[in-house]
N, C-alpha and C positions, 0 to 999 in steps of 0.2 A: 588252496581255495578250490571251488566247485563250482562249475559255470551246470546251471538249469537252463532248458526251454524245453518245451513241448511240442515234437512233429505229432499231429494227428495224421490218422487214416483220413480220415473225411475233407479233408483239406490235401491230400495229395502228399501229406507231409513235408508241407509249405510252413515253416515258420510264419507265426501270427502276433508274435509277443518277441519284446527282447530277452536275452538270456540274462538273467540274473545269477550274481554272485553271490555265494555265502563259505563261509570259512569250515575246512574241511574238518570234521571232528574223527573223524573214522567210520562213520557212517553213510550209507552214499542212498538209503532209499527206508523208509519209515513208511508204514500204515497197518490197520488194524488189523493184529493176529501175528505179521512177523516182520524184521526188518533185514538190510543189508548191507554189509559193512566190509572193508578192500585195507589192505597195511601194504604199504609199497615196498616193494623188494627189490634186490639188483640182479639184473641179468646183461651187466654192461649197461642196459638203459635201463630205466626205472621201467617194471612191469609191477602189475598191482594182484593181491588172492585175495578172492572172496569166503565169504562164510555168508549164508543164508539162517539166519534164528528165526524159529519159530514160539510167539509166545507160552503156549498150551494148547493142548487137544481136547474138545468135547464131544465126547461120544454120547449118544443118546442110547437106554436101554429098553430095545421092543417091547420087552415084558412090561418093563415098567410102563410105557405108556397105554399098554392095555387092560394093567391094572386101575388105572385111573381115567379108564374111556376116553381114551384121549386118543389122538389119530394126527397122523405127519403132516405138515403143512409149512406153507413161509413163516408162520410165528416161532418154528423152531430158529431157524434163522435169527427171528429177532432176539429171539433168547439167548443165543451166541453170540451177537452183536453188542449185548448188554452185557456180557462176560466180557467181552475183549478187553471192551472202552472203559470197565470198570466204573460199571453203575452201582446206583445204591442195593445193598440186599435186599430192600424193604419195596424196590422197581418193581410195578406189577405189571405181569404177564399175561395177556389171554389167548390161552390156546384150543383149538378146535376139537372139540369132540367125536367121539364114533358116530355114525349115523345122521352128522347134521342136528344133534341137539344144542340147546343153550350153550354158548361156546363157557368155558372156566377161566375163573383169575385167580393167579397166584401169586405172593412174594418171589422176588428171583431167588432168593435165597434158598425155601424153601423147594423150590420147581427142581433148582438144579439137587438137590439131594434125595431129590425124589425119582428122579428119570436120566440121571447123567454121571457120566464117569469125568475124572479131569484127571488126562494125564500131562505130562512135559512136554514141550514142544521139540521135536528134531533141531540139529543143530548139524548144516552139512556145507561142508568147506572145500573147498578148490583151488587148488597151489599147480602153479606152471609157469615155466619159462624161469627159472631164478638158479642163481649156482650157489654151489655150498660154501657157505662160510658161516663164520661164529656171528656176525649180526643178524643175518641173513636166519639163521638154522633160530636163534632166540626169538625174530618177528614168528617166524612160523608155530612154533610150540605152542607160544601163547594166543595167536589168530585161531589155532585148529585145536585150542586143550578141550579135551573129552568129547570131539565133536562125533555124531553120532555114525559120520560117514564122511570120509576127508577120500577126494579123488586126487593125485598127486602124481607130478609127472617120474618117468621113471626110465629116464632117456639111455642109461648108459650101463651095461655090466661092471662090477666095482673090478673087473680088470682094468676096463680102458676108462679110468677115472683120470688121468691126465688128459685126456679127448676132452671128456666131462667137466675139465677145470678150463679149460683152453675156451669152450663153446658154453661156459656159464648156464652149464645144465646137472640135474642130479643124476647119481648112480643109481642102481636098484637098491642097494644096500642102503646107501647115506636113506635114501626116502622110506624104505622099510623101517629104519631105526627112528628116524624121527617120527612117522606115525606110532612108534609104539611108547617113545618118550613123550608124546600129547595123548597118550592112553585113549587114543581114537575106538569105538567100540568095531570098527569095520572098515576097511580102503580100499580103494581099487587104482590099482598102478595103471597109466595110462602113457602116451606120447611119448612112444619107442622111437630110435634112432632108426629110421630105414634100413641100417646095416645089420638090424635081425630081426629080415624081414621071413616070417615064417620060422624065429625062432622065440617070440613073445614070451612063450614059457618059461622059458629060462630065465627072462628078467622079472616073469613074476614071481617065481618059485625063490631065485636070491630075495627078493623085496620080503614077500611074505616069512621066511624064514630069520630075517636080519628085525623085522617085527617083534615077532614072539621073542625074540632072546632079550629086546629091549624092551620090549612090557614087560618080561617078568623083572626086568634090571629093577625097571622106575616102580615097582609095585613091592621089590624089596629095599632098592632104596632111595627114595622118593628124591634126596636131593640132587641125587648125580645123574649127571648128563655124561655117556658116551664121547671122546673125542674120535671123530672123523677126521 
């Protein structure tokens, strides 16, 4: 389950409401454009990884909009607002002109093919605190698969992976390999063991390199997973 309430600022963040419960689906935060979603892992205790999705991107194109006399304003806003929430195509728009003329109305349909690009939305994930295992390594794959940027801790050189099993943390290697078994497009190894301290590199350099051999692994053959 998932206990809600709401501390405002304005109120000192003083609870004003009781918390309410609802059943955890894997999703911990929803609203227009992206949401946020946590899979529980073991690290001895239950710790939780995030992934942050974002719906879609809409770019607006300068040219275009001075092709059609048109000039930036909050209606662009609402025109993205109307994309999010998935309005009708047929939603008409009115957006402001150059010069303070007649403002224009458009189909959103037509507005967006006219003045906008739509790309994918990012997809950026966040694994820490959790030790290697076969359940543990499967939540992850599929929490972080193809995300666009997965930060991932990277506590341990895969010498002292008996440390690293002992203190239910990953090696550089183990976390190299698995971001490149989630075919992550990019990762950044993070939350070094103090014991190499001013020697970061090294835990990046195994990480990154235990990547690349496992992307090309799962890119040739897509069903196998690496045992660690």
């Amino acid at each position: 389950t998932v206990l809600r309430r709401r501390y405002l600022c304005r109120n000192r963040f003083e609870p004003r409401e009781d918390a309410k419960t609802a059943t955890f689906d894997g999703t911990l935060h929803r609203e227009t454009g992206l949401s946020i979603s946590a899979v529980q892992l073991d690290h001895g205790i239950p710790c939780l990884a995030f992934t942050l999705q974002e719906s879609f991107h809409v770019n607006i194109r300068p040219d275009a909009l001075a092709a059609l006399e048109l000039q930036p304003g909050p209606w662009l806003q609402s025109m993205k607002m109307a994309l999010y929430t998935g309005k009708s195509p047929e939603t008409e728009i009115t957006a402001e002109t150059a010069g303070n003329n007649t403002p224009k109305t458009f189909p959103l349909a037509d507005l967006t093919a006219r003045i906008a690009i739509i790309t994918p939305g990012q997809k950026v994930s966040y694994v820490v605190d959790a030790g290697y295992s076969d359940k543990n390594a499967e939540l992850i794959l599929a929490h972080t698969d193809h995300a666009d940027h997965l930060f991932i801790e990277t506590a341990f050189m895969d010498e002292h992976r008996d440390i690293a099993r002992l203190k239910n943390h990953l090696t550089a290697r183990q976390a190299g390999t698995l971001a490149g078994q989630a075919r992550v497009k990019q990762f950044t190894p993070f939350h070094f063991s103090p014991r190499y301290t001013d020697r970061g590199h090294l835990l990046e350099a195994e990480a990154r390199q235990a990547y690349q051999a496992a992307l090309q692994l799962a890119k040739d053959t897509p069903a196998k997973r690496e045992a660690l």
